[in-house]
VEXMAR-416691 format. One line per 3 residues: number of its first residue (from 1); for each residue x, z, y of N, C-alpha, C. Coordinates in nm, 4 decimals. Last residue first. Example, Ala and Ser with C-alpha at 12.3 -4.5 7.8 and 13.67 -1.06 7.14 Angstrom:
2) 1.2850,0.7080,-0.2250,1.3670,0.7140,-0.1060,1.2900,0.7870,0.0030  1.3190,0.7800,-0.5690,1.2300,0.7800,-0.4500,1.3200,0.7800,-0.3300
//
This chain:
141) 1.1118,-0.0697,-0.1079,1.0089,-0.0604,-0.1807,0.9514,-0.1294,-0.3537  1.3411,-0.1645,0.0180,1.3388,-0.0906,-0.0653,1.2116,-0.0262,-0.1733  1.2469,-0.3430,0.1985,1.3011,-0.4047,0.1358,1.3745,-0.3014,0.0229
138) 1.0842,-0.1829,0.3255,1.0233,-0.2676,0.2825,1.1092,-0.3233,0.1653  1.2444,-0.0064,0.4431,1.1568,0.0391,0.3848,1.0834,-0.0604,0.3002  1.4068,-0.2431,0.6421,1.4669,-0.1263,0.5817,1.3524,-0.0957,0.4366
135) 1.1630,-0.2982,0.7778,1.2434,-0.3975,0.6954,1.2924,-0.3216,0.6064  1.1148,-0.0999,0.9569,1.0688,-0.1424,0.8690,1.0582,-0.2093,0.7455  1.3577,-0.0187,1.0839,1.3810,0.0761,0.9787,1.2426,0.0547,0.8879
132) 1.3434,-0.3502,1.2318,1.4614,-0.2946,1.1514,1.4460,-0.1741,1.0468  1.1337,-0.2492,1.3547,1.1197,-0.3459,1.3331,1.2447,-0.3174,1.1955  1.2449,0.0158,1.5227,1.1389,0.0450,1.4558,1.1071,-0.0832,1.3379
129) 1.4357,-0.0962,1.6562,1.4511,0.0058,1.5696,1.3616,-0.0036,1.4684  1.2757,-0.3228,1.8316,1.3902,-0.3484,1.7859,1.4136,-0.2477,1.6586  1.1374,-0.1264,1.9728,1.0749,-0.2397,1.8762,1.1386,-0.2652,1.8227
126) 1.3222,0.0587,2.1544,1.2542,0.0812,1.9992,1.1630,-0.0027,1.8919  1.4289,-0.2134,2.2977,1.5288,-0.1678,2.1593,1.4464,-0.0846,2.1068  1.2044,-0.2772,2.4030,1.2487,-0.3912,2.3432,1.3499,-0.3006,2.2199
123) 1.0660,-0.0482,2.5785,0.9832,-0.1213,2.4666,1.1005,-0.1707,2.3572  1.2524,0.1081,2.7443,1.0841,0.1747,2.6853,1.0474,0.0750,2.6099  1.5008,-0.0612,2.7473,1.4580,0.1018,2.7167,1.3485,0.1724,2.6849
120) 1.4056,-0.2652,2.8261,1.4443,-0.2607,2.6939,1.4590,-0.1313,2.6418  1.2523,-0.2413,3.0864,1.1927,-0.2855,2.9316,1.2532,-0.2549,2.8330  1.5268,-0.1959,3.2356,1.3888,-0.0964,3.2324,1.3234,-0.1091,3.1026
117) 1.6750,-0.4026,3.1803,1.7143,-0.3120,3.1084,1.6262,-0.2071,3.1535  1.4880,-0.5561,3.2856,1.4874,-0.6396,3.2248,1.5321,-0.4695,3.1248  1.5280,-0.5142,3.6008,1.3999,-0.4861,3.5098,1.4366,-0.4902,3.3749
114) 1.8498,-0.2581,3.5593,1.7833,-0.4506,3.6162,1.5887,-0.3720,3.5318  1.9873,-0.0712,3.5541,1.8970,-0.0450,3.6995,1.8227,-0.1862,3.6304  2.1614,-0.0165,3.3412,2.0539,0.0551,3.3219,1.9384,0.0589,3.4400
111) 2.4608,-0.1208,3.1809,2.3401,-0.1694,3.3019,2.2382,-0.1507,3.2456  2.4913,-0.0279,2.9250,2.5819,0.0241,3.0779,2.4921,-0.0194,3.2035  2.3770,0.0655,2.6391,2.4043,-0.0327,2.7277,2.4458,0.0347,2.8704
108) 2.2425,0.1487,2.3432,2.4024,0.2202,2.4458,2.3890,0.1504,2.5626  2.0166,0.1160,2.2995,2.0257,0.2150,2.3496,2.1643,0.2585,2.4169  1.9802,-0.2902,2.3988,1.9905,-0.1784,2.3250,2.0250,-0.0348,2.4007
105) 2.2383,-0.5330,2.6701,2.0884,-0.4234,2.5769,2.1529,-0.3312,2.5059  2.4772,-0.5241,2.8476,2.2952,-0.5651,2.8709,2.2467,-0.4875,2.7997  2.6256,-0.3589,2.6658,2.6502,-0.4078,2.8423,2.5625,-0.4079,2.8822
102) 2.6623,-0.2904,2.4293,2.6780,-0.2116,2.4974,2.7019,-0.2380,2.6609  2.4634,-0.4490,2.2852,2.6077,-0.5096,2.3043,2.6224,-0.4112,2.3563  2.2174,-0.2769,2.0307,2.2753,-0.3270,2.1681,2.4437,-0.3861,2.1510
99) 2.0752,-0.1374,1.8429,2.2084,-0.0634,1.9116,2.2432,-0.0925,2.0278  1.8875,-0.2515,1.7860,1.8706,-0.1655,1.9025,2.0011,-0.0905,1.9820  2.0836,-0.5420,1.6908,1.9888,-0.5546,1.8046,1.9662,-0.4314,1.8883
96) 2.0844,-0.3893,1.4535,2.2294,-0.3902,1.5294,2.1661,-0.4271,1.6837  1.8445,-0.4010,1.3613,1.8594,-0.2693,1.3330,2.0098,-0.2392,1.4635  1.8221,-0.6820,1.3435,1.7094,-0.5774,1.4484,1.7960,-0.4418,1.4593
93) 2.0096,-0.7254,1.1301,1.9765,-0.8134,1.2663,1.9469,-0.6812,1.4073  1.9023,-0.5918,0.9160,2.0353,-0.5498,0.9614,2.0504,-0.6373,1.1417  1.6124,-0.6672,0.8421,1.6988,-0.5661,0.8782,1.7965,-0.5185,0.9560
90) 1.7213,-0.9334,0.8327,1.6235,-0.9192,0.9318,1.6562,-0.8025,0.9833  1.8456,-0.9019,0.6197,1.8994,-1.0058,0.7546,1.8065,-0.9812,0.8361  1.6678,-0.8627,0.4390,1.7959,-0.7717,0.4636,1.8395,-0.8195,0.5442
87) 1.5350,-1.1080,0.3628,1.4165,-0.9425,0.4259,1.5783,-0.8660,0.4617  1.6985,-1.2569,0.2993,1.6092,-1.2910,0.4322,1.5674,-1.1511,0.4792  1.6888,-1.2250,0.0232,1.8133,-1.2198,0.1297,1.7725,-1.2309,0.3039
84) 1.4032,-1.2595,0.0049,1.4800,-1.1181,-0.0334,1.6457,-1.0870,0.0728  1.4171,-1.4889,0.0288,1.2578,-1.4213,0.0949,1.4183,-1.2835,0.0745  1.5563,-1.6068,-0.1539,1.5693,-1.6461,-0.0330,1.4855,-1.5569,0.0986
81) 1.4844,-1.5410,-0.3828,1.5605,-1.4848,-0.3555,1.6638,-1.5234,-0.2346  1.2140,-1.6740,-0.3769,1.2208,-1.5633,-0.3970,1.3808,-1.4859,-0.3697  1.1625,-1.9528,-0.3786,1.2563,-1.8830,-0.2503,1.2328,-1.7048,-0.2812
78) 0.9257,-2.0155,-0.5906,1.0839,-2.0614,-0.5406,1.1522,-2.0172,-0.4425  0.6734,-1.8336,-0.4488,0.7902,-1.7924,-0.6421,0.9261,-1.8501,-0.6033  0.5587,-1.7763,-0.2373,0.6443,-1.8666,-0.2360,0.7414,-1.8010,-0.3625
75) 0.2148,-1.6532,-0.1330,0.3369,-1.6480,-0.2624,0.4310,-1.7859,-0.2709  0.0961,-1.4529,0.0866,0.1405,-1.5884,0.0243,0.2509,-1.5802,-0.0661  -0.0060,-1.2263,0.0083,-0.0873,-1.3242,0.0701,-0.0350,-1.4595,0.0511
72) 0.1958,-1.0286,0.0336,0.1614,-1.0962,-0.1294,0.0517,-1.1982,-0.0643  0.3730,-0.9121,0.1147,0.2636,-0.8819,0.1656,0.2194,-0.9038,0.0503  0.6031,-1.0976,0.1321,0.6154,-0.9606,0.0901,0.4729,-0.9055,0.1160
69) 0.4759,-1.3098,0.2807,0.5109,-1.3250,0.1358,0.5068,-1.1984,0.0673  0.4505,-1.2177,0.5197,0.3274,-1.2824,0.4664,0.3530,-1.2718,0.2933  0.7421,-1.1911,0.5624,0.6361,-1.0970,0.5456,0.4832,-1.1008,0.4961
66) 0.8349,-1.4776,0.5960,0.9209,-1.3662,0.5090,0.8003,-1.2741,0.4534  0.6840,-1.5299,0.7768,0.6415,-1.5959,0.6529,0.6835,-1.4931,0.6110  0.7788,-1.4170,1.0103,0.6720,-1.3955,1.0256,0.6412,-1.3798,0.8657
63) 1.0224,-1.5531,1.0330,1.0427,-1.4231,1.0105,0.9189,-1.3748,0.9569  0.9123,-1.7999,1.1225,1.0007,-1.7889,0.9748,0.9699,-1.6422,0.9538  0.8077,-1.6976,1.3761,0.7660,-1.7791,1.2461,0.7716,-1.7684,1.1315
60) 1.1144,-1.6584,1.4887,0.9828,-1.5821,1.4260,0.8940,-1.5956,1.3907  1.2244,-1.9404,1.4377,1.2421,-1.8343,1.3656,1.1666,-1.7169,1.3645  1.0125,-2.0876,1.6679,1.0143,-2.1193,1.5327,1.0949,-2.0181,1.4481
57) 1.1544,-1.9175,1.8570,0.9915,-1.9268,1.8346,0.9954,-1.9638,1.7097  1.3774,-2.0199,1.8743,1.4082,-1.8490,1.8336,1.2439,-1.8516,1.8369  1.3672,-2.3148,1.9240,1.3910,-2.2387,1.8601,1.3958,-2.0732,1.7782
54) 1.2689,-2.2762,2.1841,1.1459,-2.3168,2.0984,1.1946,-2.2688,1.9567  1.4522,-2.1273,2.3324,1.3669,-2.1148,2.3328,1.2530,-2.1541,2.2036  1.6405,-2.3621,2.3216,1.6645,-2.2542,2.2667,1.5395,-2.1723,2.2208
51) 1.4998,-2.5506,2.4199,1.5221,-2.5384,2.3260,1.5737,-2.4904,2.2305  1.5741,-2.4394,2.7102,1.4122,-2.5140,2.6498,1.4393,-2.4795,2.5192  1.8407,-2.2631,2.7982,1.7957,-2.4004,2.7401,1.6924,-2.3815,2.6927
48) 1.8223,-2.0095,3.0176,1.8260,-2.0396,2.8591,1.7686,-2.1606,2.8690  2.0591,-1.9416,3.2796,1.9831,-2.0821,3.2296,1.9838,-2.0579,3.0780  2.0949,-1.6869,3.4348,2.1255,-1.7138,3.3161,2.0227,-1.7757,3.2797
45) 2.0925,-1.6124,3.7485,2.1961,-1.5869,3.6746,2.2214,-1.6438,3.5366  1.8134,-1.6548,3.8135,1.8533,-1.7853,3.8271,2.0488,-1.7232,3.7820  1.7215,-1.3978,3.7750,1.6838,-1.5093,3.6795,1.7829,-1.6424,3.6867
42) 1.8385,-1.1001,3.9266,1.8225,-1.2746,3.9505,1.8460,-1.2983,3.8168  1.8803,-0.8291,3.8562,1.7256,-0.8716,3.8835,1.7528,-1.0533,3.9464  2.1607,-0.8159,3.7836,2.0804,-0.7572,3.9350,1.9490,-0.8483,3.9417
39) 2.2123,-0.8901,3.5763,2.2765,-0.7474,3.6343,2.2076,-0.7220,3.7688  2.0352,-0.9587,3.2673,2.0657,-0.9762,3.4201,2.1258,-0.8762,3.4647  1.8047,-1.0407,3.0286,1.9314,-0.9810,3.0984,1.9950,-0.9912,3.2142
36) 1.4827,-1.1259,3.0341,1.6164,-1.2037,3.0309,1.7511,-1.0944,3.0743  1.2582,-1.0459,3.0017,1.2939,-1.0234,2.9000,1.4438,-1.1325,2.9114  1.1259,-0.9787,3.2946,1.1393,-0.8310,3.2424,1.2199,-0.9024,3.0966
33) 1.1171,-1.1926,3.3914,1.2074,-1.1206,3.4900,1.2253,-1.0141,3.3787  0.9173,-1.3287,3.2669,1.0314,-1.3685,3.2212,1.1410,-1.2801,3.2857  0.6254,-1.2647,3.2676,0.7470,-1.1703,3.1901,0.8886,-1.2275,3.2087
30) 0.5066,-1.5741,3.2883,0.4859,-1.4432,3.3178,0.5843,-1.3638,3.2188  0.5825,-1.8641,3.3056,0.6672,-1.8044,3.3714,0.6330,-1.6563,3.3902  0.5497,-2.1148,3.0897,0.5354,-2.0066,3.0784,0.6297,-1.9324,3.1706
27) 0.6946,-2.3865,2.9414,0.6320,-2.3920,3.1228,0.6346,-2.2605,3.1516  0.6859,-2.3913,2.7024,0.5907,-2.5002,2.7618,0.5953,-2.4491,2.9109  0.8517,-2.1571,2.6516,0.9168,-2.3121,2.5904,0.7944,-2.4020,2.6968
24) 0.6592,-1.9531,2.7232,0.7926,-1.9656,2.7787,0.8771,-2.1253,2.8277  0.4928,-2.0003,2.4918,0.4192,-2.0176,2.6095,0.5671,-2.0311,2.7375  0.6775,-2.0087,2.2564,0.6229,-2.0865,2.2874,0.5787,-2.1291,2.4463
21) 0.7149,-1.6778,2.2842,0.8261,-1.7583,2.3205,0.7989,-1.9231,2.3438  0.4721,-1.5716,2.2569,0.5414,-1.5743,2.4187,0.6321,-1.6504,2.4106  0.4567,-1.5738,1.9692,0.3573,-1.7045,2.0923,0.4137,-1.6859,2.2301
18) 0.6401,-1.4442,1.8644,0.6616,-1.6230,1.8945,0.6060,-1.7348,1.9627  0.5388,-1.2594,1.9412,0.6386,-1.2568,2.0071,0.6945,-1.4166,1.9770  0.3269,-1.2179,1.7497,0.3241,-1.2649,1.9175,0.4447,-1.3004,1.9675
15) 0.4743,-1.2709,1.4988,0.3672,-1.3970,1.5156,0.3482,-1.3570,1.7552  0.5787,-1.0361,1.4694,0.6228,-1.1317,1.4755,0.5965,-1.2569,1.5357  0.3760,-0.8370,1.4574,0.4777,-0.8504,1.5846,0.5501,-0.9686,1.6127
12) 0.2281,-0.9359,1.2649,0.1735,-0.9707,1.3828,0.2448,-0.9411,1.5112  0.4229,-0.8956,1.0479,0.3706,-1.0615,1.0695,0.2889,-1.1109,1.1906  0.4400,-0.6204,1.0563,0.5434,-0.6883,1.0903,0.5094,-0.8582,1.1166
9) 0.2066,-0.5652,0.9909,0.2033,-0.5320,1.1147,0.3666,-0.6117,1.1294  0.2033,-0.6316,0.7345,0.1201,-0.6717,0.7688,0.1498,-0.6826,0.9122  0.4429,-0.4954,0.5878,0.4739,-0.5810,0.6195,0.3761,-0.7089,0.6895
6) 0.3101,-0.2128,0.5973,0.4187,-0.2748,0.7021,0.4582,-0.4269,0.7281  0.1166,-0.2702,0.4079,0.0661,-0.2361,0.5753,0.1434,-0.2614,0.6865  0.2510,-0.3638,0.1962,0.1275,-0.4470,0.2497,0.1183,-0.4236,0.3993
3) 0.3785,-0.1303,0.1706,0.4602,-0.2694,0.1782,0.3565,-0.3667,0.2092  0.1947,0.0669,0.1194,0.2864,0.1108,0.2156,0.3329,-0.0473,0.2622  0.0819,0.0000,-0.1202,0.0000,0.0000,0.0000,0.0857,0.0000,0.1257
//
């Protein structure tokens, strides 16, 4: 029950956070001050390519499936040990994610005034944790 529920709520963190990245990729200009890094609140410091963008959308997606699968809703038998190496990369991803680079993000980080490192302190690195010690649990279950 435990691996159904987490990995239920993991397919819908997943799944928004790929629709912001979409809405971003097409034009999308709400949040963008609060989820780009920065040392002093200018955007125009760091050009992410379009297609970066659409990219890291389409991997939470992916990420999304991983969990759909572990869920049991969808069953992909051939990538079973692609789903598995996948569920520990996710893990370990997110889990190094809350830590942070120790400059911009995560809980160590040094620039602590921008919006951007406001958010990541109350939302982005415990999503980040929390996302990670899910995986964690999941992939021990």
């Amino acid at each position: 029950m435990f691996t159904l529920s987490a990995s239920l709520l993991l397919v819908v963190i997943f799944t928004t956070i790929a629709v912001f990245h979409f809405y971003w990729f097409l034009g999308g200009m709400w949040g963008l001050k609060n989820v780009i890094p920065t040392k002093n609140n200018q955007l125009t410091s760091l050009k992410i390519p379009k297609f970066a963008t659409l990219l890291v959308a389409i991997v939470f997606l992916v990420f999304a499936t991983v969990y759909l699968e572990k869920s049991q809703i969808v069953t992909l038998n051939s990538f079973n040990s692609i789903i598995n190496y996948t569920g520990w990369f996710i893990a370990i991803i997110f889990i190094l994610r809350a830590i942070g680079d120790f400059k911009y993000l995560g809980f160590f980080k040094k620039i602590n005034h921008s919006d951007f490192a406001k958010s990541d302190t109350k939302l982005f690195s415990p999503l980040c944790l929390t996302i990670g010690i899910l995986a964690i649990l999941i992939q021990l279950a």
